[in-house]
C-alpha positions as CSV (number, residue, x, y, z in Angstrom):
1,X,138.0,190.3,-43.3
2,X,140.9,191.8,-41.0
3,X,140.9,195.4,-40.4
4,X,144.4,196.8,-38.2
5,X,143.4,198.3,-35.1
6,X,144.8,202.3,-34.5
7,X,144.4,204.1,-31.7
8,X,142.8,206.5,-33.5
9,X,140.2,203.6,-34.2
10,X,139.3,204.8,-37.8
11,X,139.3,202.9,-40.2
12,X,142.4,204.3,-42.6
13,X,143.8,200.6,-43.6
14,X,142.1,198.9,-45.8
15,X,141.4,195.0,-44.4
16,X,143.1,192.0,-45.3
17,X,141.1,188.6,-45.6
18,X,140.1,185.4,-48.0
19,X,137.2,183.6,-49.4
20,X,136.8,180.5,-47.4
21,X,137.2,177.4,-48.9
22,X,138.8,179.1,-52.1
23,X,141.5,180.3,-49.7
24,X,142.9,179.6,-46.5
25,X,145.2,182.0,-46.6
26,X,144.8,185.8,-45.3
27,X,146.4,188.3,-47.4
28,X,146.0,191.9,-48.1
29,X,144.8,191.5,-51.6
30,X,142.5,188.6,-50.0
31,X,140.8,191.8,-48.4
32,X,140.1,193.5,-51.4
33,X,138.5,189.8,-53.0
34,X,136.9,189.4,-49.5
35,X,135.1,193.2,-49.9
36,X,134.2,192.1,-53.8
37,X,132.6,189.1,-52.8
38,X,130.7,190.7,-50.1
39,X,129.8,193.3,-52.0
40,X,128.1,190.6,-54.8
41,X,126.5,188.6,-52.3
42,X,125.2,191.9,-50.6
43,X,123.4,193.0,-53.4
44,X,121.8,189.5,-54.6
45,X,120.7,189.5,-51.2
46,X,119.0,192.5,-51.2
47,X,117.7,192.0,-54.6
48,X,115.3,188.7,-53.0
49,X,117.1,185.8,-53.9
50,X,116.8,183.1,-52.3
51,X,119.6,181.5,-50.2
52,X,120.0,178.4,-52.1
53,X,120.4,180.4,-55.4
54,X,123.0,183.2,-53.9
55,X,125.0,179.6,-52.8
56,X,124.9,178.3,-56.6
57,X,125.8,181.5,-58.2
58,X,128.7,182.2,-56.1
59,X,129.7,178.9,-56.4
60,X,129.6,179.2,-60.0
61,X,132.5,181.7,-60.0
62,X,136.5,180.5,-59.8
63,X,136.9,182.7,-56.9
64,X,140.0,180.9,-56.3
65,X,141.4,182.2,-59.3
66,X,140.5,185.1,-58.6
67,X,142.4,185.2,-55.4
68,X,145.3,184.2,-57.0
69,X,145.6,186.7,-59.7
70,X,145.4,189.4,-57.3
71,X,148.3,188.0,-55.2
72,X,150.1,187.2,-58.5
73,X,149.5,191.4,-59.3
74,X,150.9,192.5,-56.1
75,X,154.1,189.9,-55.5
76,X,154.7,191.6,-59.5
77,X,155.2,194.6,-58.1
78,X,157.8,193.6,-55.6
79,X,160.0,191.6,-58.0
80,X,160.5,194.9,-60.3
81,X,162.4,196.3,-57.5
82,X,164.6,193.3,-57.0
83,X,164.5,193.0,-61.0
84,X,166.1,196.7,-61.5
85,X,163.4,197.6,-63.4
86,X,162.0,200.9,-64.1
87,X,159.1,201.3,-61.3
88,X,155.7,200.9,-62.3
89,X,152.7,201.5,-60.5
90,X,152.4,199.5,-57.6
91,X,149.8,197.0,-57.7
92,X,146.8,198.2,-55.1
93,X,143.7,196.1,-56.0
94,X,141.9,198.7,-54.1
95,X,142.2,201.1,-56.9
96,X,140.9,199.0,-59.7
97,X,137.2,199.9,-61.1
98,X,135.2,197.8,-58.6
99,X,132.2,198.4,-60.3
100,X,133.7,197.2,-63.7
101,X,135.0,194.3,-61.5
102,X,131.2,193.4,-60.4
103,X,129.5,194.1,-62.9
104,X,131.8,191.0,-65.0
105,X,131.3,188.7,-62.3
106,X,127.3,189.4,-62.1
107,X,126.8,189.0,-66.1
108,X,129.5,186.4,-66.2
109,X,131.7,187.9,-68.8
110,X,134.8,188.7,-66.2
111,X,137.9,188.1,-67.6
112,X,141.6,189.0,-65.8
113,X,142.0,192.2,-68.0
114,X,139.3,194.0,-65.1
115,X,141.9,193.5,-62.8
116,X,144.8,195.6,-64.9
117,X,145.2,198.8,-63.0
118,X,145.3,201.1,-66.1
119,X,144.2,204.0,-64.6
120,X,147.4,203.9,-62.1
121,X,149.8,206.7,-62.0
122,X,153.6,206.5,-59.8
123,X,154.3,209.6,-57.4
124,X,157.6,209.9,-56.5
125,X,157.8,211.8,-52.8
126,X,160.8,213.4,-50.9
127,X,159.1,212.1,-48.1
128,X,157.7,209.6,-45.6
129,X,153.8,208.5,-46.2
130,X,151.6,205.5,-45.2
131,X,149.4,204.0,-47.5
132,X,145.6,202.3,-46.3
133,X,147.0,199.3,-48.4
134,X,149.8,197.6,-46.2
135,X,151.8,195.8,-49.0
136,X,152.3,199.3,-50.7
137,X,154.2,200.8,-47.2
138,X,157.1,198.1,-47.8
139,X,156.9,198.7,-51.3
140,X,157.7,202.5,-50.6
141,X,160.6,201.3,-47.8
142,X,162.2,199.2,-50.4
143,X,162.1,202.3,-53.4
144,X,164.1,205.4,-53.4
145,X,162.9,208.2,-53.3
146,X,159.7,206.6,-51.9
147,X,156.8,205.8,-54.8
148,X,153.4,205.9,-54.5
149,X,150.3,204.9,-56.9
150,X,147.1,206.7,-57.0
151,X,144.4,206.4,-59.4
152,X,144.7,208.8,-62.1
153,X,142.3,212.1,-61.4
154,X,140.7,210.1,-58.1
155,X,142.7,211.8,-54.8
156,X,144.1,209.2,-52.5
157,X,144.5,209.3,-48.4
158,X,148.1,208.9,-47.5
159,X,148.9,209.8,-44.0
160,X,151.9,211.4,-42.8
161,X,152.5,212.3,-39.6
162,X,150.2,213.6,-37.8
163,X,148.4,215.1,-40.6
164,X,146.9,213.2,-44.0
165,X,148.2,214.0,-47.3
166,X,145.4,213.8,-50.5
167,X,147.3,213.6,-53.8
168,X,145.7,213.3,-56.5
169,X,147.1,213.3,-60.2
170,X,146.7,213.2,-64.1
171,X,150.1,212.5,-65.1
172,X,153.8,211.6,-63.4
173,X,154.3,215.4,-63.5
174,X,150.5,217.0,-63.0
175,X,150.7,216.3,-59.3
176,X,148.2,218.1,-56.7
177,X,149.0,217.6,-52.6
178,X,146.3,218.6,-50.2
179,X,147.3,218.7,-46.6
180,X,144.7,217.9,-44.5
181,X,144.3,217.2,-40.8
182,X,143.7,214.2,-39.1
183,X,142.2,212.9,-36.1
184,X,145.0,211.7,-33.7
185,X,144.6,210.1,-30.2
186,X,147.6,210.1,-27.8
187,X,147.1,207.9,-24.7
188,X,149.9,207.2,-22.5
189,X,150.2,203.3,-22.0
C-alpha cells in the first residue's frame, strides 16, 4: 500500500495499492482491496494457522475480481457526470461495511452485492473540501456545486482549509457539519 505524504505527516488520505500477482496495477480502490486483504490475512495469522494454509486460503479467493469490481464501482461514478445523469453517491469503497465484506470472504459466501454502497448518502456543499479518498476530490472538481458521499449516520473527515469539517447525515436534507480543528505544519521550503 501507498499512503500520500503531508507535511502534516498524518495520515488523513486513505492509501492506494494492489494485490500482487492479481494486480499490477496501483489504484486507489487497490488500497481499499490491499487493506481488506491484509486485514484477512492478519487475522488468520493471529488465529495460528500455519503459513502454508493462509497461502491456500487466500489463494482460494478471485481476488482479481475483486479488484476489478471495485475499479469498475468507482470509474461508474465518473461516467454519470459525463453521462448528464442525476448524481449518485460517489463510489468510496472505503465506506462499504468491511466487516460484512470479511466476514463473506472468510465463510466463502461473498458475492458482489457486499460491495454495493447502500448506506451512501450525496452532500451537496457551497464549498471547497478534500476527501481521504483521492478519486472523490476530482469527482467534486468535475460536479457543481461540489458533492460529497458519506455513509449514512457514520460522520466523515473532510478537510477544508486549515480546519477539518465532520459531516455526518441521515438523509440528502438531515445534514449535520462539525467544524473541527486540525493539526497544520507550515515550514518554509
Amino acid at each position: 500500500m501507498a499512503t500520500p505524504v503531508t507535511v502534516t505527516q498524518n495520515q488523513f488520505f486513505k492509501s492506494a495499492g494492489t494485490i500482487y500477482p492479481y494486480s499490477k496495477s496501483i489504484t486507489w480502490s487497490g488500497g481499499y482491496a490491499a487493506n481488506v486483504y491484509n486485514t484477512a490475512l492478519d487475522a488468520l495469522q493471529q488465529s495460528g494457522y500455519s503459513k502454508t494454509f493462509i497461502k491456500e486460503y487466500a489463494s482460494s479467493f478471485n481476488w482479481e475480481k475483486f479488484l476489478n469490481t471495485l475499479e469498475e464501482k468507482q470509474q461508474s461514478s465518473f461516467s454519470q457526470i459525463e453521462d448528464q445523469e442525476e448524481l449518485t453517491p460517489f463510489y468510496n469503497p472505503w465506506l462499504l461495511d468491511t466487516q460484512e465484506v470479511l466476514e463473506g470472504i472468510a465463510y466463502r459466501n461473498f458475492t458482489a452485492t457486499k460491495l454495493k454502497l447502500t448506506q451512501g448518502i450525496c452532500v451537496e456543499l457551497d464549498f471547497e473540501v478534500f476527501s481521504s479518498y483521492v478519486p472523490e476530490n476530482e469527482f467534486m472538481r468535475q460536479t457543481c456545486p461540489s458533492y460529497v458521499t458519506v455513509k449514512k449516520d457514520v460522520p466523515e473527515l473532510f478537510a477544508c482549509d486549515s480546519f477539518g469539517l465532520l459531516i455526518s447525515a441521515s438523509s440528502a436534507k438531515n445534514i449535520s457539519l462539525e467544524f473541527i480543528s486540525m493539526p497544520i505544519y507550515i515550514k518554509e521550503i
